[in-house]
FIROVEX-682716 format. One line per 4 residues: number of its first residue (from 1); their letters; for each residue x, y negated, z of C-alpha. Coordinates in steps of 0.1 Angstrom, whole numbers. Each point is the difference from the previous one (the first is absolute). Layout:
residues N
NUM) a) X Y Z ~ ...
//
This chain:
residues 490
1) xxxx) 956 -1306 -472 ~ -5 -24 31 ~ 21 -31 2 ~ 10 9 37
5) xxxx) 10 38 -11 ~ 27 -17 -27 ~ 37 -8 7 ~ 19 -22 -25
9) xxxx) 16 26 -17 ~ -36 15 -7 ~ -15 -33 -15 ~ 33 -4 -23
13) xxxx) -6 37 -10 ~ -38 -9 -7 ~ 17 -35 -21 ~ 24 17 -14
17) xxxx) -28 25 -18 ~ -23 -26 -5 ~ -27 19 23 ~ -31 -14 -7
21) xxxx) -17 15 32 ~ 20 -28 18 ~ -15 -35 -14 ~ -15 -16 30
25) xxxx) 17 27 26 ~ 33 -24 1 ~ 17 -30 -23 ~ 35 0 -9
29) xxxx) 17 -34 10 ~ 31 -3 -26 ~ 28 -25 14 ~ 15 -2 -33
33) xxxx) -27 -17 -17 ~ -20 -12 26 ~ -33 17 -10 ~ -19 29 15
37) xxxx) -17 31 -19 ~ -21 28 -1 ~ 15 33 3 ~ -7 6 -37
41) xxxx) 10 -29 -14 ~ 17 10 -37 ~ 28 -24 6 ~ 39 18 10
45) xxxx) 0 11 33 ~ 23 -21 20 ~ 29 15 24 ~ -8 14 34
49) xxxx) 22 -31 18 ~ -27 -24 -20 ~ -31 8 12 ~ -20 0 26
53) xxxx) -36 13 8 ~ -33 -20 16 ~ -30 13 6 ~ -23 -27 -12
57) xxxx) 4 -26 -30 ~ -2 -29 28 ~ 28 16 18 ~ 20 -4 -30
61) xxxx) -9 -39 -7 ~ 7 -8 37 ~ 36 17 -9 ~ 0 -27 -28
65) xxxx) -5 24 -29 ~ -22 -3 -32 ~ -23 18 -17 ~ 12 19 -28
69) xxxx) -13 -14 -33 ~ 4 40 -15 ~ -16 21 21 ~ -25 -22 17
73) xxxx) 6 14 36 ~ -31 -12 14 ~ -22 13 -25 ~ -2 33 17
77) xxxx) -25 15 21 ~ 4 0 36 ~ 18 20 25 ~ -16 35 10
81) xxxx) 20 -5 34 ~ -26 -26 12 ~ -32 26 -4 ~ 18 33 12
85) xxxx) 16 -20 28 ~ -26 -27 8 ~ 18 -16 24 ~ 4 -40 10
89) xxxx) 19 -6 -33 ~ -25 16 -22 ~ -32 -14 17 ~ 15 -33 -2
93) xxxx) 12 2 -40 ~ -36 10 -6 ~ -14 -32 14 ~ 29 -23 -8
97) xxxx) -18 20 -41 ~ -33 -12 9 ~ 12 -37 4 ~ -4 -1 38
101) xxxx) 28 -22 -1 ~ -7 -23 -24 ~ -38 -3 18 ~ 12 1 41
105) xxxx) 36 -2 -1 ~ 27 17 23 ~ -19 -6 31 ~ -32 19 -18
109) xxxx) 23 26 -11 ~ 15 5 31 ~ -35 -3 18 ~ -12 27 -20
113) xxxx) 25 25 6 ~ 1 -8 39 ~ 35 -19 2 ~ 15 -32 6
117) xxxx) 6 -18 -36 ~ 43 0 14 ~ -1 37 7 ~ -17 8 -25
121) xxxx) 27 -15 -24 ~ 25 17 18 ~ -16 36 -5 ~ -8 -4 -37
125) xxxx) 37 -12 0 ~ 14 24 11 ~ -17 25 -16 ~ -12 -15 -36
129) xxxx) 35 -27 1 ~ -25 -26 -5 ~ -25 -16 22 ~ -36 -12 -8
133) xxxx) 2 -31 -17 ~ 27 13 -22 ~ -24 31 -7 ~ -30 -20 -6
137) xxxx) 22 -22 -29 ~ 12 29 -17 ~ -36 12 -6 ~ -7 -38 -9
141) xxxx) 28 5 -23 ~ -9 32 -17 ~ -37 -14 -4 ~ 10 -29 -20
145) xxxx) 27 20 -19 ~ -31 21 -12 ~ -24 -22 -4 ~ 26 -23 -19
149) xxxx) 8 31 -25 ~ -31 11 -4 ~ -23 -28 1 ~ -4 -32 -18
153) xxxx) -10 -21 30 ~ 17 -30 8 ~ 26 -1 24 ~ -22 -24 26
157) xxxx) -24 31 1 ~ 26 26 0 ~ 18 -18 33 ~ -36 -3 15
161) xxxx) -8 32 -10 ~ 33 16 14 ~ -4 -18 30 ~ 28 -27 2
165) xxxx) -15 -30 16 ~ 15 -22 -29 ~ 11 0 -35 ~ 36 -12 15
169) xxxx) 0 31 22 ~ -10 23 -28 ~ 31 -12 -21 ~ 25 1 21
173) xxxx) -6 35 13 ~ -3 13 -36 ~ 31 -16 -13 ~ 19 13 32
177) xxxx) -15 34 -2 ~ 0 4 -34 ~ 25 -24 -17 ~ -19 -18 -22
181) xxxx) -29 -23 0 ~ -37 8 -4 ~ 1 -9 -38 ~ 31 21 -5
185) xxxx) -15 30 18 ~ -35 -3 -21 ~ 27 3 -34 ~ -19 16 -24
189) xxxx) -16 30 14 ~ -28 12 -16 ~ -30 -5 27 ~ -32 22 5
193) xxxx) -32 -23 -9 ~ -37 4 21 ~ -26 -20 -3 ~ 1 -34 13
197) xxxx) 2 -3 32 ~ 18 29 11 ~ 36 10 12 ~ 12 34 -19
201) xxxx) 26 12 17 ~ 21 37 -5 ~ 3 21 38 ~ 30 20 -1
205) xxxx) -4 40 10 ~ 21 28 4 ~ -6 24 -27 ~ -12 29 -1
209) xxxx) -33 -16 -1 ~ -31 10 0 ~ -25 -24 -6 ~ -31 23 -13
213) xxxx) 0 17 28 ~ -1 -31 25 ~ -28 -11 -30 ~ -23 28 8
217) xxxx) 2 -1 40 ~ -12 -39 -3 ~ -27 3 -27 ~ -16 31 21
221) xxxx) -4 -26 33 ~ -6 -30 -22 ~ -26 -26 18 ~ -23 -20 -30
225) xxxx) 11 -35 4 ~ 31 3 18 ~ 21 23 -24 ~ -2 12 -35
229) xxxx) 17 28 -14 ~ 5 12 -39 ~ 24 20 -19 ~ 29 -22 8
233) xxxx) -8 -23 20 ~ -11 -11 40 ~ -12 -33 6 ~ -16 -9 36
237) xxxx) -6 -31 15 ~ 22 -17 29 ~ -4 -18 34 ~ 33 -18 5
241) xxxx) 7 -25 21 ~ -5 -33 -17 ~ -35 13 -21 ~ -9 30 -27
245) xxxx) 17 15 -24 ~ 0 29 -22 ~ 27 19 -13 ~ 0 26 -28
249) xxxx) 28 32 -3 ~ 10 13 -29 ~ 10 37 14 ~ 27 20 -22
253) xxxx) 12 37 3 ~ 34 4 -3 ~ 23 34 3 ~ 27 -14 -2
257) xxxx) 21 3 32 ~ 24 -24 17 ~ -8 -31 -17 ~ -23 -30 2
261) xxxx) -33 -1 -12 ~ -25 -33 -1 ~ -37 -7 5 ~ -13 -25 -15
265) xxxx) -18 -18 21 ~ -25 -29 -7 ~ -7 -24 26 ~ -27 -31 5
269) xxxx) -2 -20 32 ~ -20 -24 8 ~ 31 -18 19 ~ 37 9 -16
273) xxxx) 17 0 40 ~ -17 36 -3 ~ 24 11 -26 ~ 22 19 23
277) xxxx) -27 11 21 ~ -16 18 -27 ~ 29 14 -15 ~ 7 19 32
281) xxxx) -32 14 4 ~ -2 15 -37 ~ 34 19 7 ~ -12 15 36
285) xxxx) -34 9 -24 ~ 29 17 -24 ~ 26 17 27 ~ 23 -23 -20
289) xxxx) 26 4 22 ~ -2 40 -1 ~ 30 20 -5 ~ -13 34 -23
293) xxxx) 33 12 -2 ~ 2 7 37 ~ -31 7 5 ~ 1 27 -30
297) xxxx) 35 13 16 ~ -20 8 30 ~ -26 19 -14 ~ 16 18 -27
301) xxxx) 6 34 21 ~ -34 -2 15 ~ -23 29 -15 ~ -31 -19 7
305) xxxx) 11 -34 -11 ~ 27 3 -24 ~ -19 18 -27 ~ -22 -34 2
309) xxxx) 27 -25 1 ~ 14 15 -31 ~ -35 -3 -15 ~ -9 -34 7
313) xxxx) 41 -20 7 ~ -3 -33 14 ~ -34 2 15 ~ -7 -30 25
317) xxxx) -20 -4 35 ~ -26 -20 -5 ~ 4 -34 13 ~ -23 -35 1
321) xxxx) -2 -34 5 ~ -14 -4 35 ~ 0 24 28 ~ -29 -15 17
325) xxxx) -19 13 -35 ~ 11 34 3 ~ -7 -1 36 ~ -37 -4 -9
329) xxxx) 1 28 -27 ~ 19 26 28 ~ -31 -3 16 ~ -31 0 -23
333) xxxx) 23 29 -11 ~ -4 22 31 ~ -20 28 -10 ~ -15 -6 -31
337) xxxx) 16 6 -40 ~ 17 -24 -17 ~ -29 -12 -20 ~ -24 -7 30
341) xxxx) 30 -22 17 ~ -1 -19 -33 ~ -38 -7 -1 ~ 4 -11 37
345) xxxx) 28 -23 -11 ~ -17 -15 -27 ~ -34 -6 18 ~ 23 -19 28
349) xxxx) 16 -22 -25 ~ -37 -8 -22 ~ -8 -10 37 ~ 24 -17 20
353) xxxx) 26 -6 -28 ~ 9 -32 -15 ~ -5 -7 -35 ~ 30 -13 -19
357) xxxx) 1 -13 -33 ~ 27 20 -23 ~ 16 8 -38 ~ -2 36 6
361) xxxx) -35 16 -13 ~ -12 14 31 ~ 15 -14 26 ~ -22 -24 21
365) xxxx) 7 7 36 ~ 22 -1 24 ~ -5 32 26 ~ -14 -13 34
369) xxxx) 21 -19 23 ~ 4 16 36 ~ -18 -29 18 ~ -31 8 -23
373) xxxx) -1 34 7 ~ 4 -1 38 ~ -33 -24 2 ~ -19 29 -19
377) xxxx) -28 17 25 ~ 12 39 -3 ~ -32 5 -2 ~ 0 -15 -31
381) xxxx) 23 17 -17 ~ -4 30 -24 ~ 16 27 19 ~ -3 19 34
385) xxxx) -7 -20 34 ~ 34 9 13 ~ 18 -8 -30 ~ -18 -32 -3
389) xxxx) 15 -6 34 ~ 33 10 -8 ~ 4 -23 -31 ~ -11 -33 16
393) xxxx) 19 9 34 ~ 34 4 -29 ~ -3 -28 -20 ~ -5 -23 33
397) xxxx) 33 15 11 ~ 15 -14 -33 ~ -19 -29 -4 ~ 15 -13 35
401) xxxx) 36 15 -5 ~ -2 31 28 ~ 8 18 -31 ~ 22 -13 -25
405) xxxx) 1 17 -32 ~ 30 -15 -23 ~ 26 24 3 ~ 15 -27 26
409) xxxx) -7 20 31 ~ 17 32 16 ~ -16 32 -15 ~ -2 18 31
413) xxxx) -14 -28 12 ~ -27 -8 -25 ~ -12 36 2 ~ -5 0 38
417) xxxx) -21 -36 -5 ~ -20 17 -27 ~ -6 32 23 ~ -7 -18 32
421) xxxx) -34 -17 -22 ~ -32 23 3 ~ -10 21 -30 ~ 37 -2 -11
425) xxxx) 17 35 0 ~ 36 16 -13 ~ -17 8 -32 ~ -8 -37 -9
429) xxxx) 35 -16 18 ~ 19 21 -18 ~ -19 -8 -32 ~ 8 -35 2
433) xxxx) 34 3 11 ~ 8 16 -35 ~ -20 -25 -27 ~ 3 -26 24
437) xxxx) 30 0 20 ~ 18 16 -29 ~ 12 26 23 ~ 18 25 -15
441) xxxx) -3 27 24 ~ -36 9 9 ~ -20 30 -12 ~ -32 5 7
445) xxxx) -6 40 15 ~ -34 -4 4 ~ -10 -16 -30 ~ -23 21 -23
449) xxxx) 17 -5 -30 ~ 33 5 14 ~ -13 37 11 ~ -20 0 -35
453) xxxx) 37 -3 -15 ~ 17 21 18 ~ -25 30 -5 ~ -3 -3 -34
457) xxxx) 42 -4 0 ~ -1 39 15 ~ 20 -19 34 ~ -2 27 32
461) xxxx) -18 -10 30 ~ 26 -21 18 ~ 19 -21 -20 ~ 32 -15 15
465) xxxx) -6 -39 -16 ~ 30 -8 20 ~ 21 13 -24 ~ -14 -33 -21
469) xxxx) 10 -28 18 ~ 6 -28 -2 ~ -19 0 -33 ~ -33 15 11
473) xxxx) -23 -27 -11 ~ 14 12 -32 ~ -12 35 2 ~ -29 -10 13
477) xxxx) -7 -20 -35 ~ 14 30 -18 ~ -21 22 14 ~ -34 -24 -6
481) xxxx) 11 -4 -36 ~ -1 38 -8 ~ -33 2 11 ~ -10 -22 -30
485) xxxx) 27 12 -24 ~ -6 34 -22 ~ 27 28 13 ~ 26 6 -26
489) xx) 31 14 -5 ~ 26 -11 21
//
């Protein structure tokens, strides 16, 4: 269900049946009342001659459209094109997500991706029909929408939060996005209370969903300090760019299939010009932008993985907050369980972690910064002399930006980078490309559980794994979770 695999007539049969798979995939722009939708929205399909289709909500403001006060078009989780394709458009929407933007503007952006800041508005364009600074305040936009639904903060901190640079700003771009003023737009909504302090906010997900599952993978890695993990809930502390924060997920499971689905997510920060910064990072920890349906679609012939998909619908790869993190973890992983990464992880952060103050019971650090870790001796550190050598020699690399891990870079690229530093094979690459890079294509052949899996699944000796692109990351985390979950009937 790519946006670049869809003709008009195909996204006015997906309107016209109200196909939930589509939210986020493309907006329909309606001349005749000057406002654009979701594929879904409940209101009467218009005629053919009336519409037309964008593939971003910014593209559909720069057409001089408004958002649709029914179906709340940008209240949907993002477009699968931009992981499965990751190219130029979908590296930039990530960082334009992470408030690059709003911290560096279009010269950062285009620094970062390797353009000039005017081609680089002529490639996003022509391929998004928008260009940066139009993309960047449509994310301001839909970050003050929320935070003015669903908070009570006031709307000084909700534009500063959002990112505008004034309070004038942040009015006039909600009343010309959405029609009405702030106050007006706050109405009486019922709003989702935390503690003082924090930002509660709801992360829209495609459904099915299942949050258990995603649970159990996090609490088995959990580092003492930096996460906590309980029936319901993950917490974990944040390095953002203005100062800490923590945030706290509230993770549901959810068979139903084809809708939206939200996590609640609880969010305090020591500086509110985080706001967006966070929010992004909690949703590449949640594959919020996953499409199960597809990915389910693939599978469901597959005698290995089909059986398991049916089992366990809507299961997520595992994301996170900061790739240079899992970076670390890849490698204190090589060759050891689980558990003994995890006491490696926590010694590092009683050592060389900051300590944070917090509202979440347990959380007092934040995991080592890069520059801390590369001044460590390897001799100091508990773990093989090699190893030793191979971690400090890695987080240099990303302390000084030869590596770059923000899902900002090339893939291909990254990967080479990571393979070119000593002690840094395909094994480890290819582990962060998937929790990391949020690559959905990667399996790992020579991991231990993956052959664990696939014994115990009854697979022959050679498997043809190309039959499972491009969703392999996604087989790979199906075929970890049945490791841990009891064989039943399928």
């Amino acid at each position: 269900m790519r946006r670049t695999d869809l003709d008009d007539e195909s996204c006015y049969r997906a309107v016209k049946s109200k196909d939930r798979r589509f939210d986020g995939v493309f907006y329909t722009c309606v001349a005749t009342t000057g406002i654009y939708c979701r594929p879904s929205c409940p209101a009467r399909t218009p005629g053919f001659a009336n519409v037309a289709f964008r593939p971003t909500a910014a593209a559909c403001q720069a057409a001089g459209f408004r958002a649709c006060k029914r179906c709340l078009p940008d209240a949907t989780p993002g477009s699968p094109d931009w992981d499965v394709a990751a190219d130029l458009a979908g590296r930039t929407m990530r960082l334009i997500a992470d408030g690059l933007v709003d911290r560096e503007g279009v010269d950062g952006l285009a620094a970062r991706v390797g353009y000039t800041s005017r081609h680089l508005g002529r490639l996003l364009t022509q391929e998004l029909g928008a260009g940066p600074l139009a993309l960047a305040r449509a994310r301001r936009a839909q970050t003050a929408r929320i935070l003015i639904e669903t908070t009570d903060m006031g709307f000084a901190d909700v534009a500063f939060a959002a990112g505008f640079s004034s309070v004038r700003q942040f009015n006039e771009t909600v009343r010309e996005v959405y029609a009405v003023s702030p106050t007006q737009l706050r109405g009486r909504r019922s709003r989702p209370r935390g503690p003082d302090g924090t930002v509660v906010m709801r992360l829209p997900v495609r459904t099915p969903y299942a949050g258990t599952a995603l649970l159990d993978f996090l609490r088995l890695r959990a580092i003492p300090g930096v996460e906590v993990v309980d029936d319901e809930t993950y917490a974990r502390t944040l390095a953002l760019p203005h100062g800490p924060g923590t945030v706290t997920l509230t993770l549901p499971d959810v068979a139903d299939e084809g809708s939206t689905a939200f996590v609640r997510a609880e969010l305090a920060l020591t500086d509110l010009r985080d706001t967006a910064a966070a929010v992004e990072r909690a949703r590449r920890l949640l594959d919020a932008d996953c499409d199960p349906v597809a990915v389910a679609d693939a599978f469901a012939g597959d005698r290995l993985l089909g059986p398991l998909v049916r089992r366990t619908p809507g299961l997520r790869v595992p994301g996170h907050v900061d790739g240079n993190e899992v970076a670390v973890r890849a490698v204190l992983g090589q060759q050891v369980s689980v558990a003994g990464a995890r006491t490696i992880a926590a010694r590092l952060t009683r050592e060389h972690g900051a300590q944070i103050e917090t509202t979440v019971p347990g959380l007092t650090r934040l995991f080592p910064s890069m520059d801390a870790l590369a001044a460590v001796d390897p001799e100091d550190l508990p773990m093989p002399r090699v190893r030793g050598r191979a971690l400090t020699s890695l987080c240099a690399a990303l302390a000084d930006g030869t590596v770059v891990l923000d899902r900002g870079d090339d893939r291909g690229a990254v990967r080479q980078a990571l393979l070119d530093l000593p002690g840094i094979g395909p094994w480890t690459a290819d582990y962060i490309a998937i929790r990391a890079l949020g690559h959905p294509d990667v399996l790992l052949a020579t991991d231990v559980g993956t052959r664990d899996a696939l014994r115990a699944l009854g697979a022959p000796g050679a498997v043809d794994t190309e039959a499972w692109r491009p969703w392999r990351s996604y087989a790979q985390t199906y075929l970890w979770q049945s490791l841990v979950q009891p064989r039943g009937d399928n």
